[in-house]
C-alpha positions in Angstrom: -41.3 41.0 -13.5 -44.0 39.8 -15.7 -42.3 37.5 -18.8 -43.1 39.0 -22.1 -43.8 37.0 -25.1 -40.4 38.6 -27.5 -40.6 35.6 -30.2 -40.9 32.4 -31.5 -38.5 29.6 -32.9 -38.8 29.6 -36.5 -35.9 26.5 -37.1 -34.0 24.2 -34.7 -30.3 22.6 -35.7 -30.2 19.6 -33.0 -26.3 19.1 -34.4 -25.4 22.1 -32.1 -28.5 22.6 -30.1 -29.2 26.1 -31.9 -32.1 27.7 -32.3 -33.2 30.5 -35.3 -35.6 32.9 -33.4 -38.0 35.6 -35.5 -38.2 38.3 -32.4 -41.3 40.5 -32.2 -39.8 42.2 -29.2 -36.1 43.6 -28.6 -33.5 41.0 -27.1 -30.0 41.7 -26.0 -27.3 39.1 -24.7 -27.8 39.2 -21.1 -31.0 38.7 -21.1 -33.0 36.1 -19.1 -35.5 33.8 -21.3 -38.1 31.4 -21.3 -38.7 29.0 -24.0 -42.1 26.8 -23.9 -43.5 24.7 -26.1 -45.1 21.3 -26.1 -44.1 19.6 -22.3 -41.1 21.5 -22.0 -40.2 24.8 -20.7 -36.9 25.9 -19.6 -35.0 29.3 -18.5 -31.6 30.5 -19.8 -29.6 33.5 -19.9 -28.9 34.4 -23.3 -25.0 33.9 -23.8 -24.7 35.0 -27.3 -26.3 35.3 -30.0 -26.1 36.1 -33.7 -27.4 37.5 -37.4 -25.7 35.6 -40.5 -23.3 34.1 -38.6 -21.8 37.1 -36.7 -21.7 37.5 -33.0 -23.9 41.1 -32.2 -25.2 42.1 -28.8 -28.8 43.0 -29.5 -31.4 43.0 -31.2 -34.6 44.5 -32.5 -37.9 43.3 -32.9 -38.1 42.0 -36.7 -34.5 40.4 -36.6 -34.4 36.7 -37.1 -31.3 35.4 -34.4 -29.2 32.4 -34.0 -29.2 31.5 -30.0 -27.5 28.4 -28.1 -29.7 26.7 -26.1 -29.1 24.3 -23.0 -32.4 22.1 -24.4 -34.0 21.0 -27.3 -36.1 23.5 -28.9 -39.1 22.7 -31.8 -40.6 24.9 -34.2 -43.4 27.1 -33.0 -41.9 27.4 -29.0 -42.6 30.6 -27.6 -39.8 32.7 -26.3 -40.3 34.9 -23.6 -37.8 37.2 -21.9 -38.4 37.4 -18.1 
């Protein structure tokens, strides 16, 4: 499958390697992402994820979400679900 452009990293807390994530695409947990930006790139499945601080499933294109990540992220990476 094609990846799909579903977002972009609109804030990074390094403390606990979370990323805030403005989606322009539905994402549910599940999911398999890719998050580029800069030299890096990297592929996760999306463990959990969250709106205000509580855990939900999925989401819909509009929704700014909270997601772990397993690397440093930056303001502006692309997130792509693939």
């Amino acid at each position: 499958m094609a990846e799909k452009e579903i977002g972009e990293v609109s804030d990074f807390f390094a403390q606990v390697n979370a990323a805030a994530i403005k989606l322009s695409a539905p994402l549910k947990v599940g999911d398999k992402i890719k998050v580029k930006g800069g030299e890096n790139e990297f592929e996760q499945v999306v463990e959990s994820m969250q709106i205000d601080r509580k855990p939900i499933k999925e989401a819909k294109k509009g929704d700014e979400v909270g997601i772990l990540l397993k690397e440093k992220a930056r303001k502006g990476y692309k997130i792509f679900k693939i």
